[in-house]
C-alpha positions in Angstrom: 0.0 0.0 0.0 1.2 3.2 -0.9 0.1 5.8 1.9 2.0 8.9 2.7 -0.2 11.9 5.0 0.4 15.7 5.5 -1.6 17.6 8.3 -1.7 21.5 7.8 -4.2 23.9 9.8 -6.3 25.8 7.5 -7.6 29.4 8.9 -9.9 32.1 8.0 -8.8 34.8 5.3 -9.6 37.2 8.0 -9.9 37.3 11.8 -12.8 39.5 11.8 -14.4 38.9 15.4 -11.0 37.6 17.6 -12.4 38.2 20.6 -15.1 37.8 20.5 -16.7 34.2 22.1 -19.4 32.0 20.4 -21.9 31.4 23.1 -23.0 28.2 23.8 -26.7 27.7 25.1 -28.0 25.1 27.5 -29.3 23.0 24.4 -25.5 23.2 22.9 -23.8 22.5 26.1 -25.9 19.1 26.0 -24.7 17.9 23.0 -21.5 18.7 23.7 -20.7 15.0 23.9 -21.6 14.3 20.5 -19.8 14.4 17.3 -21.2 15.0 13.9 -19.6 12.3 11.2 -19.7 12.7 7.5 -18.0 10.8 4.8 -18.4 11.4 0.4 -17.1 9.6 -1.5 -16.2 11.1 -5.0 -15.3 9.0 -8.2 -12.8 12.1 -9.4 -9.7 13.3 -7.6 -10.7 16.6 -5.8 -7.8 19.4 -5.7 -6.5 20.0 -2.8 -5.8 23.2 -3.3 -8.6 24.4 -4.4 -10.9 22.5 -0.9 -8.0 24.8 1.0 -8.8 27.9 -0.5 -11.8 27.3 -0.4 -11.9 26.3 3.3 -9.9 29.6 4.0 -12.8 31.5 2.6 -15.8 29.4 4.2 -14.5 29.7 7.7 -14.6 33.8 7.1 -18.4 32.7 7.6 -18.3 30.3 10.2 -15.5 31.7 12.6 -16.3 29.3 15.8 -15.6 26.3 13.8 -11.5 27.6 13.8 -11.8 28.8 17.0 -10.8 26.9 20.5 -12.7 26.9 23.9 -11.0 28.8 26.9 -13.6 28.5 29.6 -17.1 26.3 29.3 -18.9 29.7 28.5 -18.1 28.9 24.6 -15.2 29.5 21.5 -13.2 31.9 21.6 -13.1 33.1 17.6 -9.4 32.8 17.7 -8.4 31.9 14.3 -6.1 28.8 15.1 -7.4 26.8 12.7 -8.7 23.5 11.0 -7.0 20.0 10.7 -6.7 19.1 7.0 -5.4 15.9 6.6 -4.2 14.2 2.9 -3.8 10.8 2.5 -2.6 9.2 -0.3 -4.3 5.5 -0.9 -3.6 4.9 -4.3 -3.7 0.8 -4.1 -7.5 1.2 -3.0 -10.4 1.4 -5.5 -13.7 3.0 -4.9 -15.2 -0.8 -4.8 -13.3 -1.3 -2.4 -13.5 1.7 -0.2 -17.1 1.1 -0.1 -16.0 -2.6 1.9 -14.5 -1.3 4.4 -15.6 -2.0 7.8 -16.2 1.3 9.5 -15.4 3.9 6.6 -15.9 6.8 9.1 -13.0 5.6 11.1 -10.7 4.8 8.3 -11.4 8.2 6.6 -11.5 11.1 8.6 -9.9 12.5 11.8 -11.3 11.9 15.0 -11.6 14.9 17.4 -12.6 13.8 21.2 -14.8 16.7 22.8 -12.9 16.1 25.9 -10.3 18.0 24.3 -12.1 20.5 22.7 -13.2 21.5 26.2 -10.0 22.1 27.4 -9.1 24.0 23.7 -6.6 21.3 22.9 -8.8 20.5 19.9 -10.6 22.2 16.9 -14.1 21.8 16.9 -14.0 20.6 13.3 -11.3 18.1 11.2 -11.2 17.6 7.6 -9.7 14.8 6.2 -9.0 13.9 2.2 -7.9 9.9 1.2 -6.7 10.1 -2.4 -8.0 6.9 -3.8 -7.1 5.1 -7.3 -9.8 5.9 -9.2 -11.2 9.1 -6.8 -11.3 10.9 -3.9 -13.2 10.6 0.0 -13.8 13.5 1.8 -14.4 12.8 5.9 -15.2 15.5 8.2 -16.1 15.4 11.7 -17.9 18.1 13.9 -18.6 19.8 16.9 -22.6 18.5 18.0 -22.6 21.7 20.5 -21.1 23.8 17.4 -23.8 22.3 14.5 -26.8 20.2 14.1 -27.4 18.7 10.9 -28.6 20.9 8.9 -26.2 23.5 9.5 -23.2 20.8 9.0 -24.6 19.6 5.6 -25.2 23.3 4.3 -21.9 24.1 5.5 -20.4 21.8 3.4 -22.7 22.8 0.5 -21.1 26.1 1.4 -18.1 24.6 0.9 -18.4 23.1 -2.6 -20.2 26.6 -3.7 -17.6 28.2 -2.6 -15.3 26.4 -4.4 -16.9 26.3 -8.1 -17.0 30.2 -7.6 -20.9 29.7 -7.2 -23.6 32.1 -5.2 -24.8 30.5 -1.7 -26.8 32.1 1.5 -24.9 33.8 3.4 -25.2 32.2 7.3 -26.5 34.2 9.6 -24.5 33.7 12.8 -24.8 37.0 14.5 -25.9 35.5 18.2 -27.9 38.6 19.5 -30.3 37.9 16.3 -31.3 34.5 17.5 -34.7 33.8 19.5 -33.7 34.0 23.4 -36.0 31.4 25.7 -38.2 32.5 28.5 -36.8 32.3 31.5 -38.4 29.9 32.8 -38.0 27.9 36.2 -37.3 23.8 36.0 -41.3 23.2 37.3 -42.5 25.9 34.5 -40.6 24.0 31.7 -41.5 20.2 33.2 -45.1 21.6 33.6 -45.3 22.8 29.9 -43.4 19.5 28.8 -46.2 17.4 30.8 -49.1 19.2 29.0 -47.3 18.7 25.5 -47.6 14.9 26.1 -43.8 14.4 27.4 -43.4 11.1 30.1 -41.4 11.2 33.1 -39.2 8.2 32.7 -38.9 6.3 35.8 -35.1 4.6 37.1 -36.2 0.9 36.2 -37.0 2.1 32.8 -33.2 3.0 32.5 -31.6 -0.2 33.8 -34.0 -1.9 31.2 -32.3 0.1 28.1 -28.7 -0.9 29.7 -28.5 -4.5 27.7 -29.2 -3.0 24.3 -27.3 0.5 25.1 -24.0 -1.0 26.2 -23.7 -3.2 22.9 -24.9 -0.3 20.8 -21.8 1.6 22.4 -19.6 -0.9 22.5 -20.2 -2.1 18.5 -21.6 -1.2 15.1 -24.7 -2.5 14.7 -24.7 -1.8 11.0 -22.1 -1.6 7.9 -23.1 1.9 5.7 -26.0 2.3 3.5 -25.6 3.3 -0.2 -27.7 6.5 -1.3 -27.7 7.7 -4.5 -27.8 11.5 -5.6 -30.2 10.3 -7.9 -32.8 8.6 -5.5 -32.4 11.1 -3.1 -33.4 13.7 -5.3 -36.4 11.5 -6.1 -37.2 11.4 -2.2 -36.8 14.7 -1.6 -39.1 15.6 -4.7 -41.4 12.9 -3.3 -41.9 14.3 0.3 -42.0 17.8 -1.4 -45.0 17.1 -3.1 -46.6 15.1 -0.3 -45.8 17.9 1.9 -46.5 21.1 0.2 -43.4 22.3 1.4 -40.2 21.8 0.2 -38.1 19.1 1.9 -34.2 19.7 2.9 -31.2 16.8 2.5 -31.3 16.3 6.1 -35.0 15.6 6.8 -34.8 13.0 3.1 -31.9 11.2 4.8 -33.5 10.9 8.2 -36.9 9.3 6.4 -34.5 6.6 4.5 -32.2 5.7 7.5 -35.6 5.3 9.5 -37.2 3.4 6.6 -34.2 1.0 6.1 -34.1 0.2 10.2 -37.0 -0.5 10.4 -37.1 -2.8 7.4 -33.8 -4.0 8.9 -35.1 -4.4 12.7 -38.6 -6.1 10.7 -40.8 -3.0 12.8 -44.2 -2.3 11.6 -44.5 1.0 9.8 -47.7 1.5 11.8 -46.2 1.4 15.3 -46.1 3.3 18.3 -46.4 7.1 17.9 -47.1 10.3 20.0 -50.1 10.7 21.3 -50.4 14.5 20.5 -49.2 13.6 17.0 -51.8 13.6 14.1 -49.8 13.7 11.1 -49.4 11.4 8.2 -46.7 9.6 9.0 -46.5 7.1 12.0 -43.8 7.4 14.3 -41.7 4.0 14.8 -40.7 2.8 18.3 -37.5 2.0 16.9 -34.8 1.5 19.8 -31.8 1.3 17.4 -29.4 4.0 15.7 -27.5 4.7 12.9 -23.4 5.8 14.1 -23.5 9.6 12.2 -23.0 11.3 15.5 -21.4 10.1 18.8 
């Protein structure tokens, strides 16, 4: 195998805000633990140089992700930069790439929020493996710093950015966003309650224990192939269905939970909400599918 790897910190073109801190809310701070994973795989080589410069302009419009925590009230927007790793593969074909075992693991750069807390790690790494006959991009995020949809438009950003395309400009100025009531913890569990919520008793916990501990421990799944194409089709599908139109994230989340329960054999009419009136049915599915951690 022919593998040789260079790591280089990409920054922003400008430190515009440097100190200024990216506040992290209650709802953040929660999923703090967790770790967005995504991994495309590409059947041309992509140019490195042009991903760089095109991460150096990207992170101009998302500042916290090349930032660094200094205390637990959020990132500091200090400009230190993103991992990008390169990997040269060039004995491995796409065929195979799609084989291996855990392809998040094999290509892309873990980052332990343990060590984000303490600043020693970016919220974000970027990782390219150049293949044979193409390219895999793996990149792996911050949960407190992005949910879905703002990781997967980032990287739409991204590619925008790169063909010299028009995007939408993110809107990350804090003081804009909705601020909660301030609320005390029996007002929230009170409104919870009458919205249908459970309080979930101890035993209930120690129950989940033999199927979380496994789940943890091991992959329950290998990946599942997606076309462009039949998303497109899905996403045009729930569109219509809909009357409103339907975003990558929310088409991806109706496959994965299609294809467990297919794969798990659960009923499509299962349990659901019982304040929920919609079309679909909500499945009691207990299982998950490793894109975050």
């Amino acid at each position: 195998m022919n593998t040789n790897t260079t790591i280089e910190y990409i920054r922003a073109e400008e430190n515009i805000h440097p100190s200024k801190v990216w506040k992290l809310s209650v709802l953040d701070r929660t999923c703090f633990p967790m770790v967005i994973r995504g991994t495309w795989i590409f059947d041309v080589q992509l140019d490195v140089n042009i991903m760089k410069a095109g991460l150096k302009k990207l992170l101009n419009y998302y500042p916290h992700l090349s930032g660094r925590m200094k205390d637990k009230t959020g990132i500091h927007l200090t400009n230190d930069g993103v991992p990008f790793t390169v990997t040269n593969d060039s004995n491995l074909l796409i065929a195979a790439a799609y084989k291996k075992g855990d392809l998040i693991k094999h290509f892309s750069t873990e980052i332990k929020p343990s060590k984000i807390r303490r600043g020693i790690d970016a919220p974000m790494s970027i990782k390219i493996t150049r293949l044979e006959d193409g390219s895999v991009l793996g990149i792996q995020c911050s949960h407190a710093c992005m949910d879905g949809e703002s990781f997967y438009t980032m990287v739409y950003n991204w590619g925008q950015i790169c063909k010299e395309e028009d995007f939408k400009i993110p809107v990350l100025d804090q003081s804009l966003f909705p601020v909660p009531e301030n609320l005390t913890k029996d007002q929230v569990e009170q409104a919870a309650y009458e919205y249908g919520w459970k309080r979930i008793n101890k035993l209930s916990f120690f129950k989940l224990l033999p199927t979380f501990i496994p789940g943890i421990l091991k992959e329950r799944t290998n990946a599942f192939y997606f076309s462009a194409n039949a998303l497109n089709k899905l996403k045009q599908k729930i569109s219509t269905d809909n009357g409103f139109p339907c975003s990558t994230n929310v088409a991806l989340s109706a496959f994965i939970s299609k294809m467990l329960m297919k794969l798990y054999e659960h009923r499509e009419k299962n349990k659901m909400h019982p304040n929920y009136s919609g079309k679909y049915t909500q499945p009691s599915c207990r299982y998950s599918i490793n894109f975050c951690r």
